[in-house]
N, C-alpha and C positions, 0 to 999 in steps of 0.2 A: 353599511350593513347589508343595504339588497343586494352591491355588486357581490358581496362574499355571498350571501348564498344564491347565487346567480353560477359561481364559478363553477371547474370543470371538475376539482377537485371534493367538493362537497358533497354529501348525499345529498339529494332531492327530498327524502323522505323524510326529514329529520323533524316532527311536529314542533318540538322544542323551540326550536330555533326561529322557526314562520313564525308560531306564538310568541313570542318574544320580538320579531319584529315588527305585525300588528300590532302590540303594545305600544312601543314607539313610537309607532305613526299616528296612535288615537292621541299618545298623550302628547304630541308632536301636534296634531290637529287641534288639540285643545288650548296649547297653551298658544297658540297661535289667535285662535278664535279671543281668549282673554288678553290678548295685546289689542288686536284689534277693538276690541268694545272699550279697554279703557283709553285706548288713544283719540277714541272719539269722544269719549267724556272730556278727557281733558281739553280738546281743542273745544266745547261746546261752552267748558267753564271758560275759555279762555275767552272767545269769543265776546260773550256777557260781560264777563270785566271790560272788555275793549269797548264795548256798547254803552256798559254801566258809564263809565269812566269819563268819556266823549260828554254826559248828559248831566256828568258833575259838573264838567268842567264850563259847561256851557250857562249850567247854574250858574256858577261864582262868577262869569264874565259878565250874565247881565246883571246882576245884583251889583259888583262895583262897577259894571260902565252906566248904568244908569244913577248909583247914588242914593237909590231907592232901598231902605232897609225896614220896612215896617211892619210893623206886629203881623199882621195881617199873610205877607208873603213867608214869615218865621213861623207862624202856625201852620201853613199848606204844607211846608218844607216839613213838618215833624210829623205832621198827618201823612204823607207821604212816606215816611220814615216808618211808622207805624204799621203802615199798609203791606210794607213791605217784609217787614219781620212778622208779621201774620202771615202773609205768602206761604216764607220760610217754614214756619212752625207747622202752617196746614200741611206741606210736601212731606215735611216729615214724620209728622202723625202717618199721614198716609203711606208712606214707605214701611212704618213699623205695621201698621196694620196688617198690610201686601204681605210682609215676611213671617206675620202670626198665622196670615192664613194659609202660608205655603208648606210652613209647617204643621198644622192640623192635619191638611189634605196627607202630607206625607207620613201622620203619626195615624190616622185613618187605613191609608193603604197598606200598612204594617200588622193593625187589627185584625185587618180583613184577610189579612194571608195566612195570619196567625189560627182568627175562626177556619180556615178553611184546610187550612192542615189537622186543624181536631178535628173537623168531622170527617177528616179522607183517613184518620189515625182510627176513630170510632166504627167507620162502618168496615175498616179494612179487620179488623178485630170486633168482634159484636161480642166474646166473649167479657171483653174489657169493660164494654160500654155497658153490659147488664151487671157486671158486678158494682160498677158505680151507679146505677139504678137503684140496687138493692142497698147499698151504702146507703144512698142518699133516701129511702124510703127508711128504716132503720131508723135514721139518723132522726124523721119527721117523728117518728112513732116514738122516740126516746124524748126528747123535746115535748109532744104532747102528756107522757106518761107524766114529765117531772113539773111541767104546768098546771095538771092536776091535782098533781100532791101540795104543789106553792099555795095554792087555792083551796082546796080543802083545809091543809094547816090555817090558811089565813083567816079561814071563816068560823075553824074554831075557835081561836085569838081572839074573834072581837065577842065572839059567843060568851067567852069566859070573862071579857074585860069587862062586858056591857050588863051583865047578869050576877 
């Protein structure tokens, strides 16, 4: 795509086209960037297993070269087992965690653009922003009038009920 717009034939000026092939190269760039991350995951899981695996194996060779099978070395083994799968579970609490807060921040930064577009919409138009003043006063003074109607009714009611 760059030699063609490179060539002699093409216009130079064509925005379209550059734009379209910086796209390429980002998502070209990215998905690059996500081989790489997960290729190192995999080799790190790999790794672990190779490491795990050695320390198994190494278990089972002294327990039967020695003979030795007692209560005692089958409890470490399960405590160990235990130890393990809490590991596990703390990583992963904690990754959910990580991804709760990632999203917050990001449902946050969405608020904030939001707040800040109404008030760049409010003061760009102030005619706007006072008629929803007067709405919203209106709105208080309607709300107090029918509170006091609730309240007077209510005081007659017990006036009549209790006399």
């Amino acid at each position: 795509m760059a030699e063609y717009t490179n060539s002699a034939g093409v216009p130079s000026l064509n925005a379209a086209l550059m734009h379209t092939l910086q796209r390429h190269r980002d998502i070209l760039q990215d998905y690059t960037h996500e081989f790489h991350k997960t290729k190192a995951n995999f080799m790190a899981v790999r790794e672990r297993e190779n490491l795990m695996g050695s320390v198994r194996k190494d278990i089972e060779s002294y327990k039967s070269g020695s003979g030795v099978n007692n209560r005692r070395t089958e409890l470490f083994l399960k405590e160990h087992d235990h130890l393990r799968n809490s590991d596990r579970l703390i990583e992963e609490t904690i990754s959910i965690a990580m991804a709760t807060k990632e999203n917050m921040t990001s449902q946050r930064g969405m608020l904030k653009s939001i707040q800040s577009k109404m008030n760049t919409l409010a003061n760009r138009f102030p005619a706007v922003n006072s008629l929803i003043q007067r709405i919203n006063l209106r709105k208080r003074r309607d709300s107090l009038i029918l509170g006091g109607v609730i309240g007077v009714c209510t005081i007659l009611l017990l006036l009549y009920a209790f006399h």
